[in-house]
VEXDREN-2710 file (C-alpha; in Angstrom, 1 decimal):
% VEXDREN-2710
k/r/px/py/pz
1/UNK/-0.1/-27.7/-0.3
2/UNK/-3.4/-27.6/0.4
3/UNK/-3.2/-27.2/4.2
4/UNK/-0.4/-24.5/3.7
5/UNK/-2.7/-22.8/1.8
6/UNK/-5.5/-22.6/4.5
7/UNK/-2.8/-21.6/7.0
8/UNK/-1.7/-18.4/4.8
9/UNK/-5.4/-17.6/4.3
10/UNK/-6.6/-17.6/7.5
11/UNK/-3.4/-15.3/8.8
12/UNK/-4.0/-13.1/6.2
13/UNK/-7.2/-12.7/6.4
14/UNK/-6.9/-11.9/10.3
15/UNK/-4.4/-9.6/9.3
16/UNK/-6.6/-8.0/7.0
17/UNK/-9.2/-7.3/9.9
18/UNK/-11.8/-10.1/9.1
19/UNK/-11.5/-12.4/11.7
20/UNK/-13.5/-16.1/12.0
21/UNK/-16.2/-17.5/11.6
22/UNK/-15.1/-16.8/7.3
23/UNK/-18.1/-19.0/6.4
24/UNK/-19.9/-15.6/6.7
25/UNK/-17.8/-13.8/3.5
26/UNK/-17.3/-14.0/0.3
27/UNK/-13.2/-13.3/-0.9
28/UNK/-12.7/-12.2/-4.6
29/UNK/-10.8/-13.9/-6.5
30/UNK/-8.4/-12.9/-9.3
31/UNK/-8.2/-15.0/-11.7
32/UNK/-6.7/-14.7/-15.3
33/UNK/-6.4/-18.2/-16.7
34/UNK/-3.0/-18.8/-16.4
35/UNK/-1.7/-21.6/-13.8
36/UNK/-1.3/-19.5/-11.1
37/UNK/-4.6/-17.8/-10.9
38/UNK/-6.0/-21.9/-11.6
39/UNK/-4.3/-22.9/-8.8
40/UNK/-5.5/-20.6/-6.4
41/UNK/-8.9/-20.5/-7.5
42/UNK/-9.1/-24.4/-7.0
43/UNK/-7.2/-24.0/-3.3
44/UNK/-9.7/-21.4/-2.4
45/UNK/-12.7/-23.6/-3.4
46/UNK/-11.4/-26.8/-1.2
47/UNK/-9.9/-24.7/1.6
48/UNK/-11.0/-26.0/5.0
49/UNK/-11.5/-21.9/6.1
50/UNK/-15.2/-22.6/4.6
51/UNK/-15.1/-18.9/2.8
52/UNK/-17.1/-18.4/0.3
53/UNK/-15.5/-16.8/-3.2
54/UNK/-16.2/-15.1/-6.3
55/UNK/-14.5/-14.6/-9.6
56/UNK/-13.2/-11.6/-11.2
57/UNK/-11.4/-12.1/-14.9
58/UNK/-10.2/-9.3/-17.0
59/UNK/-10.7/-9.5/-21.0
60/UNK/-7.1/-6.8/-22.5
61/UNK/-7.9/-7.3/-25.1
62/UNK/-4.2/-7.3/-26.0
63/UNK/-3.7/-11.1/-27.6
64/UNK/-6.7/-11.4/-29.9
65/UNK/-8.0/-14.4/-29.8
66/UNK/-5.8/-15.9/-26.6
67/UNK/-7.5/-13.3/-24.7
68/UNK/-10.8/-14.7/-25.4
69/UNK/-9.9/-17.9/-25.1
70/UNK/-8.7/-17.5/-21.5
71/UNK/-12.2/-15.9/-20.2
72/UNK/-14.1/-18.7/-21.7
73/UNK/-11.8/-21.1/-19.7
74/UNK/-12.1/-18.9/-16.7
75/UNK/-16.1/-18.7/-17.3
76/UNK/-16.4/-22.3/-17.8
77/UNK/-14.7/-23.2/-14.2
78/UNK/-17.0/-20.5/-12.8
79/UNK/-19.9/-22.2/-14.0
80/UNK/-18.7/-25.9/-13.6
81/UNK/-18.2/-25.2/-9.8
82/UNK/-20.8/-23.0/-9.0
83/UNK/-19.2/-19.7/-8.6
84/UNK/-20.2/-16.7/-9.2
85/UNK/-17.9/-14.9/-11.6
86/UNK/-17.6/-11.3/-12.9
87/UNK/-15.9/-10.6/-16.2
88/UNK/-14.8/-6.6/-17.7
89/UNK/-13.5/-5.9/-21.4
90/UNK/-10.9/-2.8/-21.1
91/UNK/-9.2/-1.3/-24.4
92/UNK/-6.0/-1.6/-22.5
93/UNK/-4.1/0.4/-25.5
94/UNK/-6.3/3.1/-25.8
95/UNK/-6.1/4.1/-21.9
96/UNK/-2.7/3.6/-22.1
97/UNK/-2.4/6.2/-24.6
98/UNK/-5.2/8.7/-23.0
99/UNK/-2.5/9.0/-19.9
100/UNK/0.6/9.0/-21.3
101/UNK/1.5/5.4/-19.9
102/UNK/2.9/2.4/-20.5
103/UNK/0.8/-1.1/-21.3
104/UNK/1.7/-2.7/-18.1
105/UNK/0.7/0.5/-15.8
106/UNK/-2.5/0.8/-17.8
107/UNK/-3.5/-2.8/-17.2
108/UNK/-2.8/-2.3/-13.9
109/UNK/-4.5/0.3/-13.0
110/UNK/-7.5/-0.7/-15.0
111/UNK/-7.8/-4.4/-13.0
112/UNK/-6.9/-3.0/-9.4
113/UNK/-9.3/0.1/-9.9
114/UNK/-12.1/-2.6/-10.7
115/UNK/-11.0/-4.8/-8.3
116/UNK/-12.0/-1.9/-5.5
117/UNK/-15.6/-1.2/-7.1
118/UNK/-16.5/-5.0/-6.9
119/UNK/-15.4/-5.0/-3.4
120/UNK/-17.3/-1.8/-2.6
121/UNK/-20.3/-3.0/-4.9
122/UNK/-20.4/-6.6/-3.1
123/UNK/-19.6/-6.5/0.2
124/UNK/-16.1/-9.1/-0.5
125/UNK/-14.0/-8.6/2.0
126/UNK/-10.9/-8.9/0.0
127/UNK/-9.4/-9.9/-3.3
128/UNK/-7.1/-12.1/-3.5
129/UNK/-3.9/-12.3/-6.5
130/UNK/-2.0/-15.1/-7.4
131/UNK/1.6/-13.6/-6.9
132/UNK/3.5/-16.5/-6.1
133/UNK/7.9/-16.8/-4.5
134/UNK/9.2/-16.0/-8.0
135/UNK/6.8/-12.9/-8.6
136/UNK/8.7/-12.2/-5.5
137/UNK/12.1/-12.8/-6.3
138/UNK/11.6/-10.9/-10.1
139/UNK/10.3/-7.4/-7.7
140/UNK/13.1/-8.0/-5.6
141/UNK/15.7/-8.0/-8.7
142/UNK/13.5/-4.8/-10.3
143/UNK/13.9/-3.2/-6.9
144/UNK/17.7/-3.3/-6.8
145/UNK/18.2/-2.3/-10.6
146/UNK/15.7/0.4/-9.9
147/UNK/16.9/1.8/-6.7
148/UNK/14.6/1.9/-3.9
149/UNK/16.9/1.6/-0.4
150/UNK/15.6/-0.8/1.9
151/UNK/12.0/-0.7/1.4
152/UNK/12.9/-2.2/-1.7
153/UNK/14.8/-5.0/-0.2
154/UNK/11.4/-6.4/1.2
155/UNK/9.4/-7.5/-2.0
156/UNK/6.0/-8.3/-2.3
157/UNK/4.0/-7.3/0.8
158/UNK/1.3/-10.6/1.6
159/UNK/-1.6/-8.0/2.9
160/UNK/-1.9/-4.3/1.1
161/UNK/-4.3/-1.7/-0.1
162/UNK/-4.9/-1.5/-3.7
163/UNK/-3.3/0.6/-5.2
164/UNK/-6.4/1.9/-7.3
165/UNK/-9.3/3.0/-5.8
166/UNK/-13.3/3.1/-6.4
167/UNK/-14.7/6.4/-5.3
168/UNK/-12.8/6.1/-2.3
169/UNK/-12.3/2.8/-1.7
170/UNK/-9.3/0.7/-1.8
171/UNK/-10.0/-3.2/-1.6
172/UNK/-7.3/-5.2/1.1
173/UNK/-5.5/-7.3/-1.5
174/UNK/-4.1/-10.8/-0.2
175/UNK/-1.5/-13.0/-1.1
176/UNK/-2.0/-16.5/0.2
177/UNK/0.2/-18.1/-2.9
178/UNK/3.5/-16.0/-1.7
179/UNK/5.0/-18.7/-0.1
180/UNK/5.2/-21.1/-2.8
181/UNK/7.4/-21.2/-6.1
182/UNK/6.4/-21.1/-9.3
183/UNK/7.5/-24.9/-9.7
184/UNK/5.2/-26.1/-6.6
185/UNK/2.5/-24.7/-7.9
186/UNK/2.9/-26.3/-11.5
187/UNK/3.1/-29.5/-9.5
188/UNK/-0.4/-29.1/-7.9
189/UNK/-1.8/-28.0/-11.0
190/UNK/-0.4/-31.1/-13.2
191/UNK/-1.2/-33.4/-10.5
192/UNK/-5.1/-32.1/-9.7
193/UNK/-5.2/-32.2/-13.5
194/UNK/-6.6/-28.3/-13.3
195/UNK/-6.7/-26.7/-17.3
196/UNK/-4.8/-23.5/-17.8
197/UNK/-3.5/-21.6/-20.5
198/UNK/0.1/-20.3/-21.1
199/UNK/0.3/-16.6/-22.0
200/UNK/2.5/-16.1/-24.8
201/UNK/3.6/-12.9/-24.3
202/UNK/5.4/-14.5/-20.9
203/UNK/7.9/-15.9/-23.1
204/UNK/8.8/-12.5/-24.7
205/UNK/11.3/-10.3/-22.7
206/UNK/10.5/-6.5/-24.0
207/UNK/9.2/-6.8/-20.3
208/UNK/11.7/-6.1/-17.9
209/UNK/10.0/-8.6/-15.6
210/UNK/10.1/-10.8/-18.4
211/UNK/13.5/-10.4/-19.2
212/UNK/14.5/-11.4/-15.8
213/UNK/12.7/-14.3/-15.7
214/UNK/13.3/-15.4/-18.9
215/UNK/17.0/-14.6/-19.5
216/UNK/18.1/-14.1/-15.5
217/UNK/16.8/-16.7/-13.8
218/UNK/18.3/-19.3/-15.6
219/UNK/21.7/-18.0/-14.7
220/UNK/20.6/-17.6/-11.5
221/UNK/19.4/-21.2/-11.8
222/UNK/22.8/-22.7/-12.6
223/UNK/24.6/-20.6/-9.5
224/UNK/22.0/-22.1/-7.7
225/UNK/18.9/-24.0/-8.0
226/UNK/17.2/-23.4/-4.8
227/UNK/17.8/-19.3/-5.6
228/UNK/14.3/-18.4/-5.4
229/UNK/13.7/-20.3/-2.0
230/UNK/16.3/-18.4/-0.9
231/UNK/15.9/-14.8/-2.3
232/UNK/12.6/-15.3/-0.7
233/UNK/14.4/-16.2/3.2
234/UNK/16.7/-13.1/2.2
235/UNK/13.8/-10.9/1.8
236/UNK/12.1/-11.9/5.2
237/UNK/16.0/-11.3/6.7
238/UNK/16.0/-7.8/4.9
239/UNK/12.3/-6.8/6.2
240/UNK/13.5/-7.7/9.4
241/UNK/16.7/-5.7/9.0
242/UNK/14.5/-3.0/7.7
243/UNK/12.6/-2.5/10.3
244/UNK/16.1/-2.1/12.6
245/UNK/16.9/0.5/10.3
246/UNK/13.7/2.4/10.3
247/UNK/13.4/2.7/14.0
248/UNK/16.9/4.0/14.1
249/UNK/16.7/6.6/11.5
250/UNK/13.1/7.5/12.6
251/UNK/15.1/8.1/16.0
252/UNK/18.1/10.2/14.6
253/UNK/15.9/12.0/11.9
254/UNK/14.3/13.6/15.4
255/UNK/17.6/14.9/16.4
256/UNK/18.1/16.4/13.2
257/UNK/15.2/17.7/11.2
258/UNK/12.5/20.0/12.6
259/UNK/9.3/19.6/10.5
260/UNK/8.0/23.6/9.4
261/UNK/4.0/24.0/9.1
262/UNK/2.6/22.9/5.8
263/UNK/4.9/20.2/5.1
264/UNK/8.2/21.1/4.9
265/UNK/11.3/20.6/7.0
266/UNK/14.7/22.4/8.2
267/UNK/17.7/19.8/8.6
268/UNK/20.2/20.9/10.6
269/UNK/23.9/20.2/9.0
270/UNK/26.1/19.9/11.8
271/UNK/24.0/17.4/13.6
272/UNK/23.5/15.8/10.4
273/UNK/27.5/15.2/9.5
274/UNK/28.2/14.1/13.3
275/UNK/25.8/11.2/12.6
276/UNK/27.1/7.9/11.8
277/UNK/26.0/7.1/8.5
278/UNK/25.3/10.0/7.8
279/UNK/24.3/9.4/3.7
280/UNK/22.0/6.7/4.5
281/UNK/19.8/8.9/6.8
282/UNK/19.8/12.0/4.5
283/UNK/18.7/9.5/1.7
284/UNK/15.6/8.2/4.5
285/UNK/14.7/12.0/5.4
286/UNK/14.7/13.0/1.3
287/UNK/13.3/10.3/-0.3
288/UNK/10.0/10.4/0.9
289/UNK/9.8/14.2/-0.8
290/UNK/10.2/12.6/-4.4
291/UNK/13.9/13.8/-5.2
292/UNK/15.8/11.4/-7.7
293/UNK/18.6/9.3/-7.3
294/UNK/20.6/12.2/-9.3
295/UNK/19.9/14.6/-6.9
296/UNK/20.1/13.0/-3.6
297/UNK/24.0/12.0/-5.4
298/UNK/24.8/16.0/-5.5
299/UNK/23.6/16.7/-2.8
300/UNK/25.7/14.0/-0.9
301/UNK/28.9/15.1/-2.9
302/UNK/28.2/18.6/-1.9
303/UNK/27.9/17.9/2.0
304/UNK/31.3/15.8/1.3
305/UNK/33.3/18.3/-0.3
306/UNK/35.3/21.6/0.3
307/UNK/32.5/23.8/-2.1
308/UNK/30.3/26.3/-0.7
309/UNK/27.6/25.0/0.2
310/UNK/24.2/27.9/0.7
311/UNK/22.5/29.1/-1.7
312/UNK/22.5/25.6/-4.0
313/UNK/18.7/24.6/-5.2
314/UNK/17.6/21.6/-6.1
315/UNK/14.2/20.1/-7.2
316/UNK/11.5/17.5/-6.7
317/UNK/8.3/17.0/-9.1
318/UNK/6.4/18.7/-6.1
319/UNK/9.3/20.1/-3.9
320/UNK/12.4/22.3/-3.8
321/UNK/15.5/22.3/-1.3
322/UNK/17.5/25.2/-0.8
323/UNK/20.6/25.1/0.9
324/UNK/21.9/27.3/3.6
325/UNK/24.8/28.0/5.8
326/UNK/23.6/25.8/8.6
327/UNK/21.3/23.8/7.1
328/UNK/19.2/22.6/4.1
329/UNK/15.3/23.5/3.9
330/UNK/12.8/21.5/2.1
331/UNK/9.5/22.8/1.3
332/UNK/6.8/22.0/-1.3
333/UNK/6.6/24.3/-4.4
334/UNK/3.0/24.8/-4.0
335/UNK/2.6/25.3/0.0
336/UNK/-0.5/27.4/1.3
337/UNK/-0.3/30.8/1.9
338/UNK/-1.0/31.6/6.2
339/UNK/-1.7/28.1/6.7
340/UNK/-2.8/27.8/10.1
341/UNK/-0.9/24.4/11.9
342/UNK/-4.2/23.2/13.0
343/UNK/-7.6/24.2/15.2
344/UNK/-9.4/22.9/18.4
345/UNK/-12.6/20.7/18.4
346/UNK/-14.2/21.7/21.2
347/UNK/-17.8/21.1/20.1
348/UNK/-20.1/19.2/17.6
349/UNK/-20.7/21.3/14.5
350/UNK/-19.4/22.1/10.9
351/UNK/-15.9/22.9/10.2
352/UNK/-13.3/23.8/7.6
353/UNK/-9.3/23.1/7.3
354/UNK/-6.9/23.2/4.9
355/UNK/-9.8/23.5/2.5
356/UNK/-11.7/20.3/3.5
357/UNK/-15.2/20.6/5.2
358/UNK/-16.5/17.7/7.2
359/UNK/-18.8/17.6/10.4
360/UNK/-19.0/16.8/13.9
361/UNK/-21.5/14.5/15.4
362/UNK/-22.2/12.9/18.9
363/UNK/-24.8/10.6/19.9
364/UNK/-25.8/8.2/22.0
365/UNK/-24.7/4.7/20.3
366/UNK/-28.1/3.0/18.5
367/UNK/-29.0/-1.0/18.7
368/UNK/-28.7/-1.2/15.3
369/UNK/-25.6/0.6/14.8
370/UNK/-24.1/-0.4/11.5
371/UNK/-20.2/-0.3/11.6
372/UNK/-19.4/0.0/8.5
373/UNK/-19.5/3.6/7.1
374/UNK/-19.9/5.2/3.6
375/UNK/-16.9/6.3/2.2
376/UNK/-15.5/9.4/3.8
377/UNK/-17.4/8.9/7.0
378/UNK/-15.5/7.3/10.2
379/UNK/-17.2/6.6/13.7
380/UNK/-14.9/6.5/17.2
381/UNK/-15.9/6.3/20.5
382/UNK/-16.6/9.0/21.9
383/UNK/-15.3/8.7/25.3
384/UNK/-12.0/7.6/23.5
385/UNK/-11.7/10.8/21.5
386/UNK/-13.7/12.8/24.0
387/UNK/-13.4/17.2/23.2
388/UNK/-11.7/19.0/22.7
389/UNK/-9.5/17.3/20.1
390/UNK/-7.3/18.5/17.4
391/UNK/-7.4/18.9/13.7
392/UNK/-4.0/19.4/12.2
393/UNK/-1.8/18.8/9.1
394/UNK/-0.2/15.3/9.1
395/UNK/4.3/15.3/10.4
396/UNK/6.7/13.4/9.6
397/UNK/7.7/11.1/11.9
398/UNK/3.7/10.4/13.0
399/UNK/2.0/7.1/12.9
400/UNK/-1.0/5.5/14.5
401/UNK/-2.5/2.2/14.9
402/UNK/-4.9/1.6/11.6
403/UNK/-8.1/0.2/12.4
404/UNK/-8.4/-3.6/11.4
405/UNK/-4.5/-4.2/11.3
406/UNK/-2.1/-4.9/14.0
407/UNK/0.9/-3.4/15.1
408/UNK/1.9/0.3/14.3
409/UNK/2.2/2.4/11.1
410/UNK/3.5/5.3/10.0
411/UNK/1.4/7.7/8.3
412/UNK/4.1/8.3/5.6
413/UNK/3.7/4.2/4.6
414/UNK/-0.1/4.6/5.0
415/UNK/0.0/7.0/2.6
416/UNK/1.9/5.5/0.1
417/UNK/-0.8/2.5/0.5
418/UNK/-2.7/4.6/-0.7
419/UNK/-0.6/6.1/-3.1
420/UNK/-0.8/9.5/-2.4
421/UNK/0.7/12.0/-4.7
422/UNK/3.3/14.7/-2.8
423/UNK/0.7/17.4/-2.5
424/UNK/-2.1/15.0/-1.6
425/UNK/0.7/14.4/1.3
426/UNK/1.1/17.6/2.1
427/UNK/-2.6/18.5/2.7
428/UNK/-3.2/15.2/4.5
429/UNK/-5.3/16.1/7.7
430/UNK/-5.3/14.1/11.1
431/UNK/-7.3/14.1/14.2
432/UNK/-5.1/13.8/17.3
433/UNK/-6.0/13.3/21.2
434/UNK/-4.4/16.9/22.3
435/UNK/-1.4/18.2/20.9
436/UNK/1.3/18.0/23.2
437/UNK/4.5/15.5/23.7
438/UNK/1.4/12.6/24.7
439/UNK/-0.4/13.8/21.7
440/UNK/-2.2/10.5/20.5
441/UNK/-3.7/10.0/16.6
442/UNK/-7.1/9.1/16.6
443/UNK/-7.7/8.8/12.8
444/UNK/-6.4/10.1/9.2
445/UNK/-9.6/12.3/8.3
446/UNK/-12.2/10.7/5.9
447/UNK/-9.7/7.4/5.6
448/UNK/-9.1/5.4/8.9
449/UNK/-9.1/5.3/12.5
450/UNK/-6.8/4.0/15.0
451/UNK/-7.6/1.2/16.8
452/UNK/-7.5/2.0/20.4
453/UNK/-10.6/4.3/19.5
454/UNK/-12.8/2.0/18.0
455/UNK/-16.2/1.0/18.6
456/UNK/-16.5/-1.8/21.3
457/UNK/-19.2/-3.3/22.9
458/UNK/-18.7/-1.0/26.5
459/UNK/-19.0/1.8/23.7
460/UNK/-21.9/3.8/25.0
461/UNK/-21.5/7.0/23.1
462/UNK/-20.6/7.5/19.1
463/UNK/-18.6/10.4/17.7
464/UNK/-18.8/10.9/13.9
465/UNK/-16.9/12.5/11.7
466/UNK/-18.0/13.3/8.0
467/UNK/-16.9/14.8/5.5
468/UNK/-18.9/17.5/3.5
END
């Protein structure tokens, strides 16, 4: 297990842009008490990567004298190993009530928020959770009960952005324990002879996650007894699948939407009903705008049926679609007045769009250039992204490469990384190459830059970009 374990590390790890020698960093380490979270934490501190780690263990406070009872367990394997270890106390229930959310969401947000300030704080290059094949297989059930098309299909991504951030900062969360099941890693824990504790609200099912694993599996179980093993091989099959079905829809949303400035788009009916699957597509161009599972049903019926169809108006939290003769339009409730579609860089100086100030800097690249930048500030090369350039509101259908990860991305999934709301969305700003047909992203302002303008070592010449 423990050689599996360094394998997943290391990939992940590359994939979250740190790449070798990892003697050099220190990974964060989430660790709760329970067997899991005791399982990884011992992995980690024998894995062959040589990366150094630290402990971060969160006190709920929701289970009394449990709760206490797990940091002094976690503490005392901190201090019998030599580790350093950092420890928060959150009144879970109070928070939860402040925002008008449930327990789970609150502890959730409390632990991934801190999760990003240690990271920033620290200098770790990571934190890594215990979510393990069955964590997996429960998201995977949640998904398909919930309703989230095929990016629901896909489970538990092995390298993401926290959800929360820390004045600005999301920490890359890894998953190294994904591939193995909850039984395996009871096995390593039993025979290492690692103490845990058992969490004994895990065996109540007022959780929906615990009420699938508690009263679902077991069925599942009896079908099948190698289900999880498998849910997990169907997930990699549906990702797969998924990403089939993207790139077609990306490529038949083209031929029937045309985005409108400021975030909103027109899509065409008749081009829309002469597409093949035709309700799948309209449920890929929609979704992303927030419209509920209700709605996206009416509408279909409507496009189905003999009814007239302009003049019908339905609503999102942040948007509104209005149908016409030819055509449905979709366009957020709270859209900017004269909103320009985006300006020219032709020069260093100070500037201002969609009501975000940032500045323009070029300079000749220092010998002690320090790569990484304060929140809010990114540096490119500037021969890469040479002037003019342009600033403009983000469209769907764009994506870039993101610095530090491979392959490409599209903004709309980079933004729900970072788990922007709709208008947050809508009033995303990008920096692009030119803006015609060969138009090229060069970085999502104050966030991330593509990787084909990063700094390299033939980089003679820095452009940087702040914002104000």
């Amino acid at each position: 297990m423990q050689r599996r374990f360094d394998t997943a590390l290391e990939r992940l790890m590359r994939e979250a842009g740190t790449m070798p020698p990892f003697s050099s960093v220190t990974l964060l380490l989430a660790v709760s008490g329970g067997a899991d979270s005791m399982c990884l934490a011992n992995l980690a501190l024998h894995s062959t990567t040589g990366i150094r780690i630290a402990i971060a263990h969160c006190n709920f406070h929701l289970r009394g004298e449990e709760s206490d009872g797990d940091e002094a367990l976690v503490r005392g394997w901190a201090a019998k190993n030599g580790v350093e270890i950092h420890t928060a106390d959150f009144d879970t229930l109070s928070f939860a009530s402040s925002k008008g959310i449930s327990i789970e969401m609150a502890a959730r947000e409390l632990r991934y928020g801190w999760f990003s300030q240690l990271c920033r704080e620290n200098g770790y290059v990571a934190v890594a959770v215990a979510h393990n094949a069955n964590d997996n297989a429960e998201t995977l059930l949640l998904n398909l009960v919930r309703g989230t098309g095929m990016n629901g299909l896909t489970g538990i991504s092995t390298v993401s952005l926290s959800p929360f951030e820390s004045e600005g900062f999301r920490a890359p969360v890894l998953r190294p324990l994904l591939g193995f099941t909850r039984k395996q890693i009871e096995g390593y824990v039993f025979t290492h002879n690692i103490d845990y504790h058992n969490d004994s609200t895990n065996a109540q099912s007022a959780y929906r996650r615990n009420s699938i694993r508690n009263e679902v599996f077991p069925l599942l179980e009896k079908i099948n007894p190698s289900f999880i093993k498998t849910l997990n091989r169907e997930m990699e099959y549906f990702s797969q699948a998924g990403n089939i079905v993207e790139g077609w829809c990306a490529r038949m949303r083209d031929e029937v939407v045309r985005d409108l400035p400021g975030g909103g788009v027109c899509i065409g009916l008749a081009s829309l009903m002469e597409t093949p699957n035709w309700k799948y597509l309209l449920y890929y161009i929609l979704e992303p705008y927030g419209f509920s599972s209700s709605v996206l049903s009416s509408v279909e019926d409507l496009l189905s049926s003999e009814r007239t169809f302009s003049g019908k108006r339905f609503e999102s939290e942040e948007y509104v679609l209005v149908t016409q003769r030819d055509g449905m339009v979709v366009s957020p409730k709270s859209a900017g007045k004269n909103e320009p579609e985006g300006i020219v860089i032709r020069t260093a100086g100070e500037y201002s769009f969609a009501g975000i100030r940032f500045r323009v800097e070029v300079f000749d690249r220092p010998a002690d250039l320090v790569l990484r930048q304060p929140d809010g500030v990114l540096i490119l090369d500037a021969e890469r992204l040479a002037f003019p350039f342009v600033c403009r509101l983000w469209q769907r259908g764009d994506w870039f490469m993101p610095f530090g990860m491979k392959g490409r991305k599209k903004l709309s999934d980079f933004f729900a990384d970072l788990k922007y709301s709709r208008e947050q969305k809508a009033r995303a700003v990008i920096l692009a190459n030119s803006s015609g047909e060969t138009s090229r992203i060069a970085a999502v302002l104050g966030k991330r830059i593509d990787e084909t303008f990063r700094i390299t070592q033939k980089t003679s010449s820095i452009l940087r970009i702040s914002l104000l």
